[in-house]
N, C-alpha and C positions, 0 to 999 in steps of 0.2 A: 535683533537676530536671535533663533532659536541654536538653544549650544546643545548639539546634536549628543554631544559627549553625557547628558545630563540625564537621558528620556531612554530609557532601558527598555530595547526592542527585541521581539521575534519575529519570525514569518517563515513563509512560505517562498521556495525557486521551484519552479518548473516554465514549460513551455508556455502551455496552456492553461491559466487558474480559473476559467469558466466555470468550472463542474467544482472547483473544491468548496466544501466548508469550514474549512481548518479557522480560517477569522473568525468567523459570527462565531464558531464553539469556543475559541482563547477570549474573544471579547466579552462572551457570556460569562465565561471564567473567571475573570480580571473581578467583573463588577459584581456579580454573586456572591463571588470570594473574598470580595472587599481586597484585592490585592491593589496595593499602589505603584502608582508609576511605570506603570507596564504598560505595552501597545505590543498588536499584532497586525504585520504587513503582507500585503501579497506583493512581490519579487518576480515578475513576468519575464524570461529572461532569454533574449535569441540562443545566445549559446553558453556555453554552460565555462567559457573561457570571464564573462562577464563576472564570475562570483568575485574575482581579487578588490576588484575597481567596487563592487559592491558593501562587502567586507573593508575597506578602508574609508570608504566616503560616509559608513553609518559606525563611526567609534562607538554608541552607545547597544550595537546589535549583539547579543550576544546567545543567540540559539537560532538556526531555522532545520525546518519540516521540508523535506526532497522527496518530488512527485515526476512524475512521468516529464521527461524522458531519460531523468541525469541519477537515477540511482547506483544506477551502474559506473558510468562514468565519472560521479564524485570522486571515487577513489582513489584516485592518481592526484589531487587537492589536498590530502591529509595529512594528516603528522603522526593523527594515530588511530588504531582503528579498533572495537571490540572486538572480542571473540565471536560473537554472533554472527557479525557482521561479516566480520573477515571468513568467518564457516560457509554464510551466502554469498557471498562476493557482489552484497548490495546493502546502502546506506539509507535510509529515511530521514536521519536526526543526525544534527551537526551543535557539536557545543563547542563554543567558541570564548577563550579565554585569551586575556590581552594582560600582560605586564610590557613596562616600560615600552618598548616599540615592538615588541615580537608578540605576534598571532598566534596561536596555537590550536590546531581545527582537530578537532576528534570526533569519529561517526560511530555513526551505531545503527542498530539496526531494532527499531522496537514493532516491526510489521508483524515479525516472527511469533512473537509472546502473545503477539493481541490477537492473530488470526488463530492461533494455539487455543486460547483461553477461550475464545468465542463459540469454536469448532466445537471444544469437547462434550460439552452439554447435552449435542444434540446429536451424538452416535450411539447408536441402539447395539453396537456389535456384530451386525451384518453387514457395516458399510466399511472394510478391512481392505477395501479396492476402489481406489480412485484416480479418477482423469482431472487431469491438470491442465488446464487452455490456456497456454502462453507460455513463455520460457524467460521474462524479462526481467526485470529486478525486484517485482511483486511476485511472480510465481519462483525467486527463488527462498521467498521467504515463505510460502506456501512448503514449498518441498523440505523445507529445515523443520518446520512442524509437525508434517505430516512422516518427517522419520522419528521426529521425538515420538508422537503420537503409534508409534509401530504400523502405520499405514502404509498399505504397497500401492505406488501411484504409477502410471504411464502421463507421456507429458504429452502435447499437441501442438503443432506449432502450423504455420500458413509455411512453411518451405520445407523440405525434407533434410531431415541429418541425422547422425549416431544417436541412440537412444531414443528416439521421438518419431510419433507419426503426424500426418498431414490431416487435415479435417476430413480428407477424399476416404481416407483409409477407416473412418469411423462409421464400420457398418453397424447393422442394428445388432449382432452378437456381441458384440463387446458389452453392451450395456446390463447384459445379466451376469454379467459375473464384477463388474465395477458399480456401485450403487451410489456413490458422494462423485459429483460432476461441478468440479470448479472452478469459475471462469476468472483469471485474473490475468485478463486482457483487458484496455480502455470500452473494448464494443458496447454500444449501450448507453452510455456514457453521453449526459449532458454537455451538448446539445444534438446530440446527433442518436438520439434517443428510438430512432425505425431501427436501429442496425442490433443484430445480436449472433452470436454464432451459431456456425450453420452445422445444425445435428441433426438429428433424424429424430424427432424430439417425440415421434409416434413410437418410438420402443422406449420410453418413461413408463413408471407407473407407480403407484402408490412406495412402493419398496426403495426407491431413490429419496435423496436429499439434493439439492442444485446452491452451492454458493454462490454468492457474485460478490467479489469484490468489492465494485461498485455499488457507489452509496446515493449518488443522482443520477437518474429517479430514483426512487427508493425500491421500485418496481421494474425491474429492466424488463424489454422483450423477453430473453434469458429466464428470467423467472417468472415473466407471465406465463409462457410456454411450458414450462416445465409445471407450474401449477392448475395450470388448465389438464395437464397430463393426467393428475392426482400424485405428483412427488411434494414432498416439502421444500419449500423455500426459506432463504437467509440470505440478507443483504448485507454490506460492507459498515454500516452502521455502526454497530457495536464496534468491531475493528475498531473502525474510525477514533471513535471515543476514547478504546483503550490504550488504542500505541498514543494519541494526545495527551492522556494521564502519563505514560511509561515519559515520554518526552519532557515532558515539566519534570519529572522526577530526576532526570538527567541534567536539566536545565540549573532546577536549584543547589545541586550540589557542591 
């Protein structure tokens, strides 16, 4: 019998783990880095009710990484919550500490710093207007950076409500005066890789930059279109790697 309590785990919950690489990058991690005794799991999980019975039947897990569609909904699961996090009202990173029989789950939120740090590099100073596609527990860690970053954003969303418009509402004016267009909705998103959102992607042009979130493909429709425009493109990539780094930082402490 393997004594589960022995073999110090992380991973990954969400619905869907198709599209992620959060494993192959911590596996690559573990053994480049010569770290011992560490394993990264994927946690496929119907509902998001499933984490208690998960978190007790693995004593040895003590960190996972929250993807679409439970960011938001971790929250009511914790004990404690960052500042960050608690500012977006969405979680990514769960560290999880265990004395004698009590659990102790604290989130955080490291989407913010990585999509932050990834962003800045590549604003030239005329991109001070940006559209924001989606409203989920990814685009609220978008909007936390993008007010650090003193960026004025409008959000987008597929139904209409207070502060946000609908994709119907995105004519081709809007796009001269908002130049950074970023998608941090799943569309695009392996395996369902035909799908991208629906812009008018013939008012792009050289003067735009298009983020995606998404990191497979590495190429979404999203950003082929927009690069076929003549804007610049950036994938979720970097991100990816860095809120990975921000999460072991949390993990080991």
């Amino acid at each position: 019998m393997i004594n589960e309590s022995k073999i110090i785990t992380y991973g990954l919950i969400g619905k869907n783990l198709e599209h992620s690489w959060s494993k192959s990058y911590f596996d690559r991690k573990f053994r480049e880095e010569r770290i011992p005794g560490c394993h990264y799991e994927n946690f496929q999980l119907r509902d998001l009710t499933e984490i208690k019975s998960l978190i007790i039947s693995k004593p040895g897990l003590l960190g996972l990484n929250i993807t679409i569609p439970f960011k938001e909904q971790i929250l009511q699961y914790l004990d404690e919550i960052d500042p960050i996090a608690r500012e977006t009202g969405a979680v990514n990173v769960i560290r999880i500490t265990r004395h004698d029989k009590k659990i102790n789950l604290a989130g955080f939120n490291t989407d913010a710093p990585a999509f932050q740090d990834s962003l800045r590099p590549l604003l030239t100073g005329h991109d001070q207007r940006a559209i924001v596609l989606g409203t989920g527990g990814a685009s609220k860690a978008v909007q936390f950076a993008l007010r650090k970053l003193g960026i004025e954003y409008i959000l987008v969303s597929r139904s209409a409500g207070p502060a946000r418009l609908t994709y119907k509402d995105l004519v081709p004016g809007i796009f001269k005066n908002h130049q950074l267009i970023i998608n941090a909705t799943p569309a695009g998103m392996y395996p369902e890789v035909d799908i991208c959102p629906l812009l008018p992607y013939n008012a792009l042009n050289s003067g735009h930059l298009l983020y995606d979130l998404v990191y497979n493909p590495e190429e979404t429709l999203f950003l082929k279109k927009g690069r076929l425009a003549g804007a610049r493109i950036k994938n979720g990539l970097e991100m990816l790697k860095r809120q990975a780094e921000l999460s072991w930082k949390i993990w080991e402490r």
